[in-house]
Residue frames as qw, qx, qy, qz and C-alpha x, y, z in Angstrom:
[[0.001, -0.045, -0.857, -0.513, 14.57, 14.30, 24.94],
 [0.515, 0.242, 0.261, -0.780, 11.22, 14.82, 23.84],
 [0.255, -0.043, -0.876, -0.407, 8.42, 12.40, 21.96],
 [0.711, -0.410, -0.263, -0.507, 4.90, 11.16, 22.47],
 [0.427, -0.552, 0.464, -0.546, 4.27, 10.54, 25.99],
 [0.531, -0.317, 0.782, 0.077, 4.09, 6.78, 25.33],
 [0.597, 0.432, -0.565, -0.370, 4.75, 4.17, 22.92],
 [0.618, -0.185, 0.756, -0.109, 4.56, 0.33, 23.13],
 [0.677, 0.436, -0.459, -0.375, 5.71, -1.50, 20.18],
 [0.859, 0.107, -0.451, -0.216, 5.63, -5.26, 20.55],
 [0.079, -0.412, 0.800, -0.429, 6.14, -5.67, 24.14],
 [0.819, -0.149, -0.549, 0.082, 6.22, -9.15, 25.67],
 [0.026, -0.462, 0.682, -0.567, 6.16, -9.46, 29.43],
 [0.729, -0.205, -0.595, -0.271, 6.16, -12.74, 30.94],
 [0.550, -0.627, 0.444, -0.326, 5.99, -13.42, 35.19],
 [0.421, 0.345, -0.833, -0.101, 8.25, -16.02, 35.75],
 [0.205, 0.125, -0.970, 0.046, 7.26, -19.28, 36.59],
 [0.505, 0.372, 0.342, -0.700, 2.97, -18.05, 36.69],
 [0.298, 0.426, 0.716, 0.466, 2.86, -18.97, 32.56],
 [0.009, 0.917, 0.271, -0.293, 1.01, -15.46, 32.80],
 [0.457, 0.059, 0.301, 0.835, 2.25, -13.56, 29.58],
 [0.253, 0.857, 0.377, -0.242, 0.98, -10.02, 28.51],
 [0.531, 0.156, 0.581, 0.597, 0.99, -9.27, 25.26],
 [0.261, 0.780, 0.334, -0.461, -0.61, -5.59, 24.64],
 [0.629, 0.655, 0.280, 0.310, -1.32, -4.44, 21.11],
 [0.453, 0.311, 0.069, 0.833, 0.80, -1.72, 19.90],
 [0.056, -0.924, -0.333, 0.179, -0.17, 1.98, 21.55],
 [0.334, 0.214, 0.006, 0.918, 1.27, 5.20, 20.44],
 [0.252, -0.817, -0.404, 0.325, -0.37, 7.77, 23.27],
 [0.257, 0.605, -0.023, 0.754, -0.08, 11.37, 21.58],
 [0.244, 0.045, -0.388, 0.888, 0.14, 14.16, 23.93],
 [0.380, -0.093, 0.099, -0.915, -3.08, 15.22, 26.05],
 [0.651, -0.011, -0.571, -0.499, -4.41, 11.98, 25.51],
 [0.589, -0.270, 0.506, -0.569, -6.35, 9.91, 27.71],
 [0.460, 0.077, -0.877, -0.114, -6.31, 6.09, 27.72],
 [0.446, -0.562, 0.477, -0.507, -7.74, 3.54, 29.58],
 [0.324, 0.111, -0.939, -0.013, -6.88, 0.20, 30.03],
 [0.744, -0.128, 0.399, -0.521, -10.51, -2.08, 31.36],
 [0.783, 0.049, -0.537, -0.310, -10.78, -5.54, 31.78],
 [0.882, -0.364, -0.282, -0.104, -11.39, -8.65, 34.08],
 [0.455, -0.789, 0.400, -0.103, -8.93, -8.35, 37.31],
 [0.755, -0.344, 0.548, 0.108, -5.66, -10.16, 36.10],
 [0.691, 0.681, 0.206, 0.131, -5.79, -9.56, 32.80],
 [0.720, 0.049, 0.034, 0.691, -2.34, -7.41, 33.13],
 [0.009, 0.951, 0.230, 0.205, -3.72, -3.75, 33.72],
 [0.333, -0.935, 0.109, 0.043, -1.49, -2.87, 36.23],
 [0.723, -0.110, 0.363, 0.578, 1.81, -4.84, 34.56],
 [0.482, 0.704, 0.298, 0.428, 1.31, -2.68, 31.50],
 [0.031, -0.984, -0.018, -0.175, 1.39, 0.37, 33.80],
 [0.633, -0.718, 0.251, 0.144, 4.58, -0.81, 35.54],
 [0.623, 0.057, 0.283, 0.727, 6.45, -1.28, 32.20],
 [0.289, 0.838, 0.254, 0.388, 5.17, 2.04, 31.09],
 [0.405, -0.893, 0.195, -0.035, 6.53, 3.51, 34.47],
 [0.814, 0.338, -0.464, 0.094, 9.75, 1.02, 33.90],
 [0.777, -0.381, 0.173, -0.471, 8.93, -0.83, 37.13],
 [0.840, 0.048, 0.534, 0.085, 9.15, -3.79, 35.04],
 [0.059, -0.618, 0.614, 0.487, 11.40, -4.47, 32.12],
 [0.901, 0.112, 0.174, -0.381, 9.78, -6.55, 29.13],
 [0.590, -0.286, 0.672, 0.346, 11.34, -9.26, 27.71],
 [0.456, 0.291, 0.373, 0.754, 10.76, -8.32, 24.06],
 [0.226, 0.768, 0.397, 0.449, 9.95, -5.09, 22.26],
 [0.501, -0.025, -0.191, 0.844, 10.11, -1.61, 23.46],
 [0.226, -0.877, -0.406, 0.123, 8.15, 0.74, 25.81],
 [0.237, 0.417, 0.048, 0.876, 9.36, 4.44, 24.62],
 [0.154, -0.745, -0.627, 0.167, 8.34, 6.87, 27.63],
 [0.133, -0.914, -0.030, 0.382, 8.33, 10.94, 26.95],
 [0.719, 0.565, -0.385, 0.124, 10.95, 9.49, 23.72],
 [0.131, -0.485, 0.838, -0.213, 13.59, 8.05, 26.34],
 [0.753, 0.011, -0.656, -0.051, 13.52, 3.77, 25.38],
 [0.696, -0.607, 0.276, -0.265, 13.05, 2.63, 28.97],
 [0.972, 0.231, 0.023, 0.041, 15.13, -0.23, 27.72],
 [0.707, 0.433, -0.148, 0.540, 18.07, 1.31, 27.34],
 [0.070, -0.691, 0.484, -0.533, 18.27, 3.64, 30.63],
 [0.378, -0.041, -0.878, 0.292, 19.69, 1.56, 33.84],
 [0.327, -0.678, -0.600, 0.271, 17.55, 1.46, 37.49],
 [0.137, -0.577, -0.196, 0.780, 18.62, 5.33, 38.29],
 [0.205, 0.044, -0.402, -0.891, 18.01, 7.00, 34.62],
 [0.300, -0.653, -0.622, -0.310, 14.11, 4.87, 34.82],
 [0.413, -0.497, -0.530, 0.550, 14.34, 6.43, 38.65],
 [0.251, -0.276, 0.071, 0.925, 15.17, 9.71, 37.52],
 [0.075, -0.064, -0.552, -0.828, 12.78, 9.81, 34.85],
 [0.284, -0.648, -0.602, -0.370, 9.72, 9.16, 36.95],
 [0.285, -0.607, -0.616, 0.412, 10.49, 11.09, 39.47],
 [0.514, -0.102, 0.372, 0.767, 10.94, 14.00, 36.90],
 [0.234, 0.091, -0.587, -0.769, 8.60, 13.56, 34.19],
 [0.540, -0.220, -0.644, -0.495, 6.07, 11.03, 35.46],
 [0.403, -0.283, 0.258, -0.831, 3.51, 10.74, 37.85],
 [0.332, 0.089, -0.934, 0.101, 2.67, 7.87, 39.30],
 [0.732, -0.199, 0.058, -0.649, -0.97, 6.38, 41.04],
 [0.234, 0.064, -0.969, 0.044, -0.16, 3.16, 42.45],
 [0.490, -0.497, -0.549, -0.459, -3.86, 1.26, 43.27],
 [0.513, -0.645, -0.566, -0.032, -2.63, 1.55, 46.79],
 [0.013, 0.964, -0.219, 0.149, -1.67, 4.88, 46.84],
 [0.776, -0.134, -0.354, 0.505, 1.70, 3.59, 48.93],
 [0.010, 0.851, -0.210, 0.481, 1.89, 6.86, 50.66],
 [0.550, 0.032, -0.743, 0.379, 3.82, 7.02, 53.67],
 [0.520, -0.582, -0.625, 0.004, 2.54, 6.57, 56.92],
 [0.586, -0.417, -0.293, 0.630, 4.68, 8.50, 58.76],
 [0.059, 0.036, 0.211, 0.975, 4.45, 12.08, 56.45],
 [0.305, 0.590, 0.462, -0.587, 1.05, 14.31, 56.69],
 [0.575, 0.730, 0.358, -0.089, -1.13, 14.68, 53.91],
 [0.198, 0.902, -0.317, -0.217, 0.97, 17.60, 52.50],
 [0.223, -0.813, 0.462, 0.277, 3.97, 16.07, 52.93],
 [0.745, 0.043, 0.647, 0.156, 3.30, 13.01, 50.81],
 [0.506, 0.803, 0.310, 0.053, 2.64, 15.44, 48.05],
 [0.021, -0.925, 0.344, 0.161, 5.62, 16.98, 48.61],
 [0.843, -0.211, 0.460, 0.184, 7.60, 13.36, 48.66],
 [0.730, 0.547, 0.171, 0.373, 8.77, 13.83, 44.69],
 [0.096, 0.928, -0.189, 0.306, 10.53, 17.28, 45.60],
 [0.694, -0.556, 0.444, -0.105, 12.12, 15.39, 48.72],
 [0.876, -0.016, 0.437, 0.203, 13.59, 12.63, 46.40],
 [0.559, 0.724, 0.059, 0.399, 14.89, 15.05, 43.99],
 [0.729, 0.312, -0.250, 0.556, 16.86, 16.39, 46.80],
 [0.048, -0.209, 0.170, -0.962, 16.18, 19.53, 48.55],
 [0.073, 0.437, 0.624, -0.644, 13.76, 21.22, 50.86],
 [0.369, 0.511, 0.524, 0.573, 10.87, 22.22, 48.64],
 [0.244, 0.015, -0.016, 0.969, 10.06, 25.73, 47.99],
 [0.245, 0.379, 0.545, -0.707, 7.40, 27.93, 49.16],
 [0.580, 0.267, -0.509, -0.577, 5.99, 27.67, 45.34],
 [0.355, -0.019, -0.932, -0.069, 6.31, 23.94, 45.48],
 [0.041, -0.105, -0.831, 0.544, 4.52, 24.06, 48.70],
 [0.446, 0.428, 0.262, -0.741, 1.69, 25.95, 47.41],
 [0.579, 0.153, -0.672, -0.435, 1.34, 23.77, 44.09],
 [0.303, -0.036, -0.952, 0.002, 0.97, 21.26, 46.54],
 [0.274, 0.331, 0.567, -0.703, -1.80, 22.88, 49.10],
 [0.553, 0.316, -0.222, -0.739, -4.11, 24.07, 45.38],
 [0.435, 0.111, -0.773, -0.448, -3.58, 20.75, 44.48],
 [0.225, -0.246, -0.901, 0.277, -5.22, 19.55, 47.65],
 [0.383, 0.337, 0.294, -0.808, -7.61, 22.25, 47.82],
 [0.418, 0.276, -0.650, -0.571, -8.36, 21.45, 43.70],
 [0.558, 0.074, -0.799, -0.211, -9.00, 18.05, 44.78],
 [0.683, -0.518, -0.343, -0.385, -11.18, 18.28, 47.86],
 [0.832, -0.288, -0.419, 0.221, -8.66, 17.38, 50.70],
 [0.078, 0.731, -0.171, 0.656, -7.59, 20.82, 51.67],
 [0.663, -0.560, 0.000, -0.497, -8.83, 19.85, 55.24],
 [0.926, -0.334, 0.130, 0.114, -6.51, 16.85, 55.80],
 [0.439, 0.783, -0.363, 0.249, -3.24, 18.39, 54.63],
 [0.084, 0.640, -0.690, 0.327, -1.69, 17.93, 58.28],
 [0.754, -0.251, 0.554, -0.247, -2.87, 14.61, 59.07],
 [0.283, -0.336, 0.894, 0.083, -1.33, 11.40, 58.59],
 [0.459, 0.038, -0.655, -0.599, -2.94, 8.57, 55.72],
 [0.150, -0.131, -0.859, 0.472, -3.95, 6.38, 58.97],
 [0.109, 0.350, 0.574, -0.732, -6.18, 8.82, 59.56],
 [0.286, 0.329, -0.282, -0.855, -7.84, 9.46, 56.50],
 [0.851, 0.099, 0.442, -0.265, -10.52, 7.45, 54.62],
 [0.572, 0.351, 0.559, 0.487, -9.89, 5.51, 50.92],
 [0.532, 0.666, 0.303, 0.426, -10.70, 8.15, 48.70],
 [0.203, -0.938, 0.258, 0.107, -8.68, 11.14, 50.95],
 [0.490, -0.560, 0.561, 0.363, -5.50, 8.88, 50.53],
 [0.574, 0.481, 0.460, 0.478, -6.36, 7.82, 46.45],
 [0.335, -0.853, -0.346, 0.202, -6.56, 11.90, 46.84],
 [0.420, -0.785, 0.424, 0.165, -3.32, 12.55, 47.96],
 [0.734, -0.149, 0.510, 0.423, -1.86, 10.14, 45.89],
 [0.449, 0.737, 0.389, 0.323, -3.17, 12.00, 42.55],
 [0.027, -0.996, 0.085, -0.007, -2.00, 15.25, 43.94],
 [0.484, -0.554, 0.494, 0.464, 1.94, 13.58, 44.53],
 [0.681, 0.397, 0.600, 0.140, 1.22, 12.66, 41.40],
 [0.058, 0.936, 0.345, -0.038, 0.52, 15.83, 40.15],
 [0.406, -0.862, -0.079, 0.292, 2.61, 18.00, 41.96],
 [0.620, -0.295, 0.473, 0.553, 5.65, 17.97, 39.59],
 [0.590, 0.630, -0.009, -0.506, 3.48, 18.80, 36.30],
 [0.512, -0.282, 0.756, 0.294, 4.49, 15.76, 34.53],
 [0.401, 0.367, -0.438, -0.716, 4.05, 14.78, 30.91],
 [0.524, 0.000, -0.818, -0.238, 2.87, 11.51, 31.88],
 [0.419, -0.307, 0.602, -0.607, 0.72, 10.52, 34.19],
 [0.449, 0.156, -0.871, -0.125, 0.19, 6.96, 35.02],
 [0.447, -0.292, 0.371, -0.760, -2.41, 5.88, 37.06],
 [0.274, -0.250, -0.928, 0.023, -3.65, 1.81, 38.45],
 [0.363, -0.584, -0.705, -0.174, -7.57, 2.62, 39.07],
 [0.158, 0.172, -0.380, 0.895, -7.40, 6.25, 40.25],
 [0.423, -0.190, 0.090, -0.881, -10.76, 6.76, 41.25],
 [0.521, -0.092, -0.825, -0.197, -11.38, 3.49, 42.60],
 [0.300, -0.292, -0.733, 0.537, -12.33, 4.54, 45.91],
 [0.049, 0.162, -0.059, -0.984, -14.06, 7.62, 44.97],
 [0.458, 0.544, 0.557, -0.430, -18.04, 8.54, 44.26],
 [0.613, 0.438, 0.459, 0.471, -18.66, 8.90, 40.93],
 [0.179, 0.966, 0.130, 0.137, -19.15, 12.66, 41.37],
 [0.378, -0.769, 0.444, 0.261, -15.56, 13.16, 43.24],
 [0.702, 0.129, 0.563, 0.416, -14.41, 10.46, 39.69],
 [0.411, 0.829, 0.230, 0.302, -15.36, 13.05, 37.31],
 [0.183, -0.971, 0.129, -0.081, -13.68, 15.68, 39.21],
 [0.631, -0.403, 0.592, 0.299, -10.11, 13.79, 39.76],
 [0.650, 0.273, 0.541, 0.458, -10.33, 12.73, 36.15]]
């Protein structure tokens, strides 16, 4: 199924028992576009992104990602669909400790089933050359600083060519000149 990369029509999502509702205006995100959600830590930046990713599930209205109602697929069809179609930046990267640079980038090909292919593998080296970290491919996130592992996360991100890419404060760790570049 195909459709603008998102949509949010009159979603309500409340944390239970915080009183902490977020209530975002309507968005219809056409294709190529670039959003960004700013405001005062807590305000609900990074819920929003976790019903767009359907993370979270609101309690009214209806978050449309890529045209598939998040609303209406169970835990494995959202599952499926980001590891698919959408790209994911969480603010703390969550790579894993135990895989090397590369292989965190590689993590989306791994969860889809299979060993990846020597293509895949090279989408994932360009994208770490592309993005400056060419150098820490075979070392662990331990070893790396903030903005090598925010980095890496953009490139798993990446690495799939999604039609969505969803991202909690990708260049928060990053100089402004390595921000431009990433963005």
């Amino acid at each position: 199924m195909s459709g603008p990369p998102l949509r949010f029509e009159g979603v309500r999502f409340r944390y239970p028992g915080s009183g902490f509702e977020l209530a975002p205006p309507d968005l219809l995100l056409e294709q190529g576009e670039q959003v960004a959600l700013v405001g005062p830590s807590g305000c609900g930046k990074s819920t929003a992104i976790h019903l767009a990713a359907g993370l979270l599930q609101p309690d009214a209205g209806r978050v449309l990602a890529l045209g598939e109602e998040l609303g209406r697929l169970d835990e494995d069809g959202r599952r499926r669909l980001r590891l698919e179609r959408v790209g994911l930046v969480f603010q703390e990267f969550e790579l894993l400790d135990y895989l090397d640079a590369r292989e965190n980038v590689l993590v989306p090909h791994l969860l889809a089933g299979g060993s990846p292919s020597a293509a895949e593998r090279s989408r994932a080296d360009e994208l770490l050359a592309t993005l400056g970290v060419a150098h820490v491919a075979g070392q662990r996130p331990g070893a790396l600083s903030r903005g090598e592992r925010q980095r890496v996360a953009v490139a798993r991100a990446l690495v799939r060519r999604p039609g969505l890419v969803l991202a909690d404060e990708p260049t928060a760790s990053l100089d402004p000149q390595r921000a431009r570049e990433v963005l």
